[in-house]
N, C-alpha and C positions, 0 to 999 in steps of 0.2 A: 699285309701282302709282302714287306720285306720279308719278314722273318720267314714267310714258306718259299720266297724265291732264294734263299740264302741256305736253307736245310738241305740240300744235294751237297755244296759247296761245304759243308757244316759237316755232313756225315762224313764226304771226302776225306775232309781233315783226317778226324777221327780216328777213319780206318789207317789210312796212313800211319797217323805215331802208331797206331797198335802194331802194324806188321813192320814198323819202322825199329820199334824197339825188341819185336819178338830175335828179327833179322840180326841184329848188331849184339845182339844177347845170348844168339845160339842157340835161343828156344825155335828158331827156324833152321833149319843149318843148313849152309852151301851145298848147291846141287838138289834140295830138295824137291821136288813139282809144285807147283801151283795150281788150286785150281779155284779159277773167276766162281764155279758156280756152288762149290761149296763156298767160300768165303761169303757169296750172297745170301747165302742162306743161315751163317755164322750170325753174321751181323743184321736180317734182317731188311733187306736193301735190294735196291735193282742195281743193272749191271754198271749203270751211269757213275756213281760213284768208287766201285770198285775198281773199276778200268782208271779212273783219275787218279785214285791212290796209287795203282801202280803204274801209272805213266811216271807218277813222281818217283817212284824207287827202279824207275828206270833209267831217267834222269843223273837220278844221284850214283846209277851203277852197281843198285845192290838188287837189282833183278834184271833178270834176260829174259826176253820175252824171242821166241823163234818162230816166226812164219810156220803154220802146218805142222810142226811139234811140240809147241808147249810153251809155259810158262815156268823158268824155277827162280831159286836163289841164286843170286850168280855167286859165283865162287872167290875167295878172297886173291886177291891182287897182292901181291907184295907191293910192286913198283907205287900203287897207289895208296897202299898204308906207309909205304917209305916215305913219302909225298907226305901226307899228314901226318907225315911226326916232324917233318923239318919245318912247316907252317907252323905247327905246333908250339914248339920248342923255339920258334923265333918271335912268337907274340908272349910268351909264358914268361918270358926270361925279362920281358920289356915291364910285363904287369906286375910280377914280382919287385922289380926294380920300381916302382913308383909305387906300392903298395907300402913299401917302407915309410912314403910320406905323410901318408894316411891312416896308417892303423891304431888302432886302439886298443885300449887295454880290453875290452868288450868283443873285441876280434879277434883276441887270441886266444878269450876262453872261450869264443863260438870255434876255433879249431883246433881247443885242444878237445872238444869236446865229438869233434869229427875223428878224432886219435883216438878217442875210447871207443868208439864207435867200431872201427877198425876193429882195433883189438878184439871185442867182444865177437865179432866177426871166424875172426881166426879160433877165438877158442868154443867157438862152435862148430867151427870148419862147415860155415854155410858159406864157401869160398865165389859163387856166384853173385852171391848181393854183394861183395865187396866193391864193386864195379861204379854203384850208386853211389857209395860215400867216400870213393875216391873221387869221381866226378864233381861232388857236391865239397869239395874240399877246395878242389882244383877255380870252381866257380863261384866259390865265396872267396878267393884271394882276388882273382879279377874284377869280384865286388865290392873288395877292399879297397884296391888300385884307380875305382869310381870309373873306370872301362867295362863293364857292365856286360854291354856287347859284343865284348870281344870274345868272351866263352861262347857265345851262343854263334858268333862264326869260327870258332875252332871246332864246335861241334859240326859242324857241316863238314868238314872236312877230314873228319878222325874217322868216319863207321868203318872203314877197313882194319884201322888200324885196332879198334875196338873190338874188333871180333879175335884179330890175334891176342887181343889182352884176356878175353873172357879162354881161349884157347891155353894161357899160358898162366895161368893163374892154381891150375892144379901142381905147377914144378914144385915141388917142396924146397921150404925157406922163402919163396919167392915173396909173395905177400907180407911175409911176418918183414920182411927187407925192406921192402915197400913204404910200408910203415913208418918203419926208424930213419926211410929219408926224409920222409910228409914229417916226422919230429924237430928235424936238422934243418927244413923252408921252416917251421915256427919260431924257433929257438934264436934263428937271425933275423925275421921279422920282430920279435919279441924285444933285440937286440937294436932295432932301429938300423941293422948295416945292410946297406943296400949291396956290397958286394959279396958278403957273404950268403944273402940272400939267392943272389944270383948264381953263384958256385952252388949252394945246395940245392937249386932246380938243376940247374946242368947235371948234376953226377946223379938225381932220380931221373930225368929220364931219360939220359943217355944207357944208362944200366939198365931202365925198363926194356930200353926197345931192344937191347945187346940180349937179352933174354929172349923176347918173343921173336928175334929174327932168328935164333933157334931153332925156333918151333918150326920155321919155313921148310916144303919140302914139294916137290911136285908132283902132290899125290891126291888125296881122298876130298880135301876142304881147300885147296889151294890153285891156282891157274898157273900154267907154265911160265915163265918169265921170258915177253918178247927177245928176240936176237937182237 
């Protein structure tokens, strides 16, 4: 009897990551429609769990939902990707710094081995999966650092700022740059110096986000910027 009163709540999930990630990836893209009754018929489902997924991506701000006209994706937010870069950037720099005291020689060839990854990336120019094995780079140093958790509430807080990244990830040179900072965080974890560690998070993703606030513009994929 758990396990079938638990399967609404179970598919909820589900659907969720799936439109969670479709959303933050840009395989859904800002301003698109929603619609409850295709997606029930995607996945299979009654409307119970639909509507819970996306209460939750309503929630988190990456859907609008409008009385009498519709469901879409909401549009990206500057103000609120600026927001999670500064969260961001003030837990990354902590977990870095204490990751120095923890790592292993076993930890640096699990990221250099996210560097090849990368790499092979670029010279496929399959520049969308890049996104994954930055994340996964980013979330094995805070697993280094044994704060574990704390990527997984930086991810709460990044999906704005993540759709500018999958947005800005076509500039050329950009990724291949990328790169050679996620080289310059190993090289001083490698190094056991914790401030140089710290310096090499600061200058990636101060320069990350100096890139995609670029991309910022009040147009197509983006929401005007409160007065």
């Amino acid at each position: 009897m758990r396990a079938t009163s638990d399967r609404p709540a179970q598919k909820a999930d589900q659907i969720y990551e799936k439109l969670r990630h479709a959303i933050v990836r840009l395989a859904m893209v800002p301003g698109a429609a929603i619609s409850e009754k295709e997606l029930c018929a995607q996945y299979g489902v009654s409307r119970t769990p639909v509507r819970e997924a996306l209460k939750r991506l309503v929630d988190e701000d990456l859907v609008d939902m409008f009385p009498h006209s519709g469901t879409y994706v909401s549009k990206i937010s500057y103000e609120v990707a600026e927001e999670g870069f500064v969260i961001r950037r003030a837990l990354e720099i902590e977990t870095v710094r204490r990751a120095v005291a923890f790592v292993t020689d076993s930890d640096i060839a699990r990221l250099d081995g996210l560097l090849n990854e990368m790499r092979a990336i670029l010279k496929r120019e399959a520049l969308k999966d890049y996104i994954e094995v930055d994340d996964a780079f980013h979330g094995a140093i805070a697993a280094i650092s044994r704060y574990p958790r704390m990527w997984k509430f930086i991810n709460l807080v990044k999906s704005h700022l993540d759709r500018m990244r999958q947005l800005s990830a076509p500039v050329p040179g950009h990724l291949a740059e990328v790169t050679e900072q996620h080289a310059a965080i190993v090289r001083a974890l490698e190094r056991r110096n914790a401030d140089q560690a710290e310096l090499a998070m600061k200058i990636h993703l101060d320069a990350s986000f100096a890139v995609m606030s670029a991309m910022y513009e009040d147009g197509l994929y983006f929401r005007r910027k409160s007065p």
